[in-house]
C-alpha positions as CSV (number, residue, x, y, z in Angstrom):
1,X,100.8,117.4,109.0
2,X,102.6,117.2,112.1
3,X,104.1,113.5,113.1
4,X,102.4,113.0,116.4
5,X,104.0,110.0,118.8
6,X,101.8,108.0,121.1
7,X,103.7,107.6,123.7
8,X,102.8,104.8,125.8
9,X,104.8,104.7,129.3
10,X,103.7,104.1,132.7
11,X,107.4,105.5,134.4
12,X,106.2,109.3,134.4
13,X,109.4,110.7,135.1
14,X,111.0,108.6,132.3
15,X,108.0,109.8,130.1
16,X,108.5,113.3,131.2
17,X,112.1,113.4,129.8
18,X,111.0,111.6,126.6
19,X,108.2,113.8,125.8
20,X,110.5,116.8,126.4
21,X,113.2,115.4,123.5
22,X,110.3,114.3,121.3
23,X,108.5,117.8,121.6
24,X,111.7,119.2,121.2
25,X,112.5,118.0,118.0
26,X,109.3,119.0,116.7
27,X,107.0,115.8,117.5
28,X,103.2,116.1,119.0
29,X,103.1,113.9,121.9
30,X,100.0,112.0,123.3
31,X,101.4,110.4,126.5
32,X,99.4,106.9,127.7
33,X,100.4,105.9,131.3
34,X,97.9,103.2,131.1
35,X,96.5,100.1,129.3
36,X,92.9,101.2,129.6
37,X,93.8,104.8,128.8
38,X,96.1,103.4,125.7
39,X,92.5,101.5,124.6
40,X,90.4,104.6,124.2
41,X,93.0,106.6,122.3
42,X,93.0,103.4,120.0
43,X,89.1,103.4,119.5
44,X,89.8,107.2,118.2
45,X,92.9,106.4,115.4
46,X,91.5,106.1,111.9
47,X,92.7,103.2,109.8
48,X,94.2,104.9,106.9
49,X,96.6,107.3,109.4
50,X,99.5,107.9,108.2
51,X,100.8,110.5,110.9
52,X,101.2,108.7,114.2
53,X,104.0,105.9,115.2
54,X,104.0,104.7,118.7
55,X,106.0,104.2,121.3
56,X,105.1,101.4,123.6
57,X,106.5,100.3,127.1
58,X,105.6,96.6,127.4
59,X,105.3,96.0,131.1
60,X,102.1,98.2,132.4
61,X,100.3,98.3,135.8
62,X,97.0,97.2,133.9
63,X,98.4,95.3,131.1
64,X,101.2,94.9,128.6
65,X,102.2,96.8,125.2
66,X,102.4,93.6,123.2
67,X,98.7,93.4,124.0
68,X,97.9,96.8,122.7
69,X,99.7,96.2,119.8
70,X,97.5,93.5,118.8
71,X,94.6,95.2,119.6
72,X,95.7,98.1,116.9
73,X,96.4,95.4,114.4
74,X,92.7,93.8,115.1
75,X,91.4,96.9,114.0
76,X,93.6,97.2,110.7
77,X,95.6,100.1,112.1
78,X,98.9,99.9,110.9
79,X,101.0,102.4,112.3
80,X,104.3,102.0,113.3
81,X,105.0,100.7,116.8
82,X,108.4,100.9,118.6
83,X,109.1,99.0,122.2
84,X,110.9,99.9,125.1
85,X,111.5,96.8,127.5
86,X,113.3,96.2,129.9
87,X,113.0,92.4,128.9
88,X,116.1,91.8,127.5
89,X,115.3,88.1,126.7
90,X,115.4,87.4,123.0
91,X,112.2,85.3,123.0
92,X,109.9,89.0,124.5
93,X,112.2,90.8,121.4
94,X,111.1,88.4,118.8
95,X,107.3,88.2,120.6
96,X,106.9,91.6,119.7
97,X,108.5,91.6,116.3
98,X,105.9,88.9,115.1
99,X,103.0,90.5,116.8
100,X,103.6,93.1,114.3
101,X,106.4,95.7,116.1
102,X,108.9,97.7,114.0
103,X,112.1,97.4,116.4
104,X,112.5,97.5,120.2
105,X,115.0,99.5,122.4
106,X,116.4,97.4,125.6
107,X,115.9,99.8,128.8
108,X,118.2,102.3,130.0
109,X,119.0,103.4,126.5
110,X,120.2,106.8,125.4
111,X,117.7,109.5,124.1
112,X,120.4,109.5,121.3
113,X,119.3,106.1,120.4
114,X,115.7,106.4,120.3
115,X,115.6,109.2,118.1
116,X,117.4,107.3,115.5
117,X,115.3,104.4,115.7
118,X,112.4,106.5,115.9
119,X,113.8,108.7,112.1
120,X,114.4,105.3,111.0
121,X,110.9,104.4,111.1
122,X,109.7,107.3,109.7
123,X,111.7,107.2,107.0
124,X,110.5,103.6,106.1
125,X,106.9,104.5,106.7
126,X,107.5,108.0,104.6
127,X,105.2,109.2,108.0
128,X,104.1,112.7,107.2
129,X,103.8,112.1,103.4
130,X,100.3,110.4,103.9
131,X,102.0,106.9,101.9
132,X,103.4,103.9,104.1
133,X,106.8,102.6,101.7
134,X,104.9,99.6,100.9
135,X,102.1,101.6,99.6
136,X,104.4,103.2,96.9
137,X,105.6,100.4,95.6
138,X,104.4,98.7,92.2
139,X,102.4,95.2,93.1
140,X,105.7,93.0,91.6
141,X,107.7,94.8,94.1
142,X,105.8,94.3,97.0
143,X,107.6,92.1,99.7
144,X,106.4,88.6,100.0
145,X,106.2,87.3,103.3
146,X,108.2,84.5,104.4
147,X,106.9,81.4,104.7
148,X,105.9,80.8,108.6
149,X,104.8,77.7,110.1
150,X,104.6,77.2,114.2
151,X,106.3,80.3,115.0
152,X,109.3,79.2,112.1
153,X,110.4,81.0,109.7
154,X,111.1,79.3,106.2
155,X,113.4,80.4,103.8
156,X,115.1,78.5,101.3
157,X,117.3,75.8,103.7
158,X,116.7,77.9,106.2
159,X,114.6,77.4,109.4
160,X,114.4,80.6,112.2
161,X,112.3,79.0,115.1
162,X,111.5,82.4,116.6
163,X,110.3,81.2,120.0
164,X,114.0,79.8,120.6
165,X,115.3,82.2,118.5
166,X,117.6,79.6,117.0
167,X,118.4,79.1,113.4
168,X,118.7,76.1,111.6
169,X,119.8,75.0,108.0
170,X,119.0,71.7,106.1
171,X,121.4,69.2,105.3
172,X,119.8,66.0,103.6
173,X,117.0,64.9,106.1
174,X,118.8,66.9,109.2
175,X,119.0,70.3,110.8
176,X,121.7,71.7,111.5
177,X,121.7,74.5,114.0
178,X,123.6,77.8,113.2
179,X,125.1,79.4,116.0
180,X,124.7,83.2,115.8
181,X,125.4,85.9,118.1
182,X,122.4,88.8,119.0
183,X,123.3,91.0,116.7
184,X,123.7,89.1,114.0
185,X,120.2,87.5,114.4
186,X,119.3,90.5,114.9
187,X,120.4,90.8,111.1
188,X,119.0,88.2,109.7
189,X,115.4,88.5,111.0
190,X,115.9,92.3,109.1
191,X,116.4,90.7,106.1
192,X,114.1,87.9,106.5
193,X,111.3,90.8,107.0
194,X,112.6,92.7,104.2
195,X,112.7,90.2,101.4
196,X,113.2,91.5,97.9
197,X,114.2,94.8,99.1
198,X,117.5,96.5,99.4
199,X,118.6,97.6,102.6
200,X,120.6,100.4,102.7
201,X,123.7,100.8,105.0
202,X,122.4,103.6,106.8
203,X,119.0,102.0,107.5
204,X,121.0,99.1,108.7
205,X,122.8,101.0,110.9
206,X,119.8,102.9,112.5
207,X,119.0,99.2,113.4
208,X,122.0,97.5,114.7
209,X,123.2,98.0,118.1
210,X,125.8,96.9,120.8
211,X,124.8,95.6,123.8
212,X,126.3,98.9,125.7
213,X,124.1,101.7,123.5
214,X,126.9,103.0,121.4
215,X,126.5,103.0,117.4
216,X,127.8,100.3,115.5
217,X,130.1,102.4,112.8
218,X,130.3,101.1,108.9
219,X,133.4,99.3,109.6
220,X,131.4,97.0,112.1
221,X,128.4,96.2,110.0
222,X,130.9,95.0,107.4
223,X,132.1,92.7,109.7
224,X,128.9,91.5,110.8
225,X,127.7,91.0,107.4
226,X,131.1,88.7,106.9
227,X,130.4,87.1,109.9
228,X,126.5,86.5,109.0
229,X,127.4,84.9,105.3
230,X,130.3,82.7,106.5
231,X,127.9,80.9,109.4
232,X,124.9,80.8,106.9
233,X,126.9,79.7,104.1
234,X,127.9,81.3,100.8
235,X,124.7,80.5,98.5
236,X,122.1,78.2,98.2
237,X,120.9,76.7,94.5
238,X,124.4,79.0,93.3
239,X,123.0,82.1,95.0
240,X,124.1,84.2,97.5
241,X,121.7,84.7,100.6
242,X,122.5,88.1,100.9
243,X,123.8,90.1,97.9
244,X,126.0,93.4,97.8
245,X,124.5,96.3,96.0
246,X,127.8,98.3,95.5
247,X,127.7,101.6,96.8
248,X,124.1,101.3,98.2
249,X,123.6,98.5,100.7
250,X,122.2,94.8,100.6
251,X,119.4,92.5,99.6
252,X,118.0,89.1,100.4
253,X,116.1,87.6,97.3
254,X,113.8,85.2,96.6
């Protein structure tokens, strides 16, 4: 079955030259200028589809994507869902991220770019295959959420106050606030949402970005992950927070 990409833009010359890179790399495209419009072609998704990701611009004329998104979600549909925003505030990124979103892509952005993001989805979702990856695991290898509480995340020592998008990690009876940079909270909320489950460079990369567009090569996740594990600290309880699997990637464990 062919992917099909609901594409969810009121800009229609920017639309125009998405749909003509999606179509041309083999992709149906359903474009949405509208909020309303994005509503009906919701009331006709089925719940168990396994064929459609979206693509959702979050300012509308008539209403916003993080808004659509939720309605989808209401209804138990769980297709993927990428944003384009021209919000580059961290607190709108990490809106959409708990609302449910699978990654977001910071207007202008390179058709390049998209596509990557948009394979990297695809790939985690196995679209096309008629099984979402978390369907195919075992039920002791499904993820387990992260504790949340007020818009924080829990984990271990760790606090992620996602409305601030500040960290935080416990010493005694204070908090201590961990200054990271973007990209490298960026990281750590892709490991806090992947829990148990190893991330493979190349995955990684599809999802780590400078702030100019250009690909961040091997070399620079390396020093990101460095980076990331020096500021959080090197283990908690005697265990890393993030642990190397040679030749493969990383993983964040319980």
């Amino acid at each position: 079955m062919p992917i099909r990409i609901l594409l969810l833009e009121d800009d229609i010359a920017l639309a125009m030259g998405i749909e003509y890179s999606l179509k041309s790399e083999g992709y149906e495209v359903t474009h949405i200028p509208t909020f309303n419009e994005g509503k009906i072609i919701i009331e006709n998704i089925n719940v168990n589809d396994k064929s459609t990701v979206g693509i959702f611009d979050v300012m509308l004329p008539d209403g916003n994507g993080f808004d659509l998104l939720t309605l989808l979600r209401d209804k138990g549909i769980n297709i993927p869902i990428i944003f384009l925003t021209a919000m580059s505030d961290e607190i709108n990124v990490v809106q959409g991220l708990d609302l449910g979103a699978d990654d977001y892509i910071t207007k202008p952005f390179h058709v390049k770019e998209l596509m990557s993001r948009l394979k990297a989805v695809i790939r985690r979702y196995r679209i096309g295959e008629g099984i979402s990856e978390t369907e195919s695991k075992s039920d002791n290898e499904i993820n387990k959420a992260v504790h949340t509480v007020d818009n924080k995340l829990y984990f271990n020592d760790l606090i992620v106050d996602t409305l601030k998008a500040a960290v935080y990690k416990k010493f005694d009876n204070n908090d201590k606030k961990i200054e990271l940079t973007q990209s490298e909270y960026k990281l750590l909320l892709l490991f806090l949402n992947n829990k148990n489950v190893i991330l493979e460079r190349d995955l990684i990369l599809d999802k780590i970005f400078d702030s100019n567009g250009s690909f961040v090569d091997d070399n620079t996740l390396s020093v990101y992950m460095k980076r990331l594990r020096t500021k959080l600290g090197d283990e908690y309880n005697g265990k890393p927070y993030i642990k190397t699997v040679r030749g493969i990637g990383y993983i964040m464990e319980d």
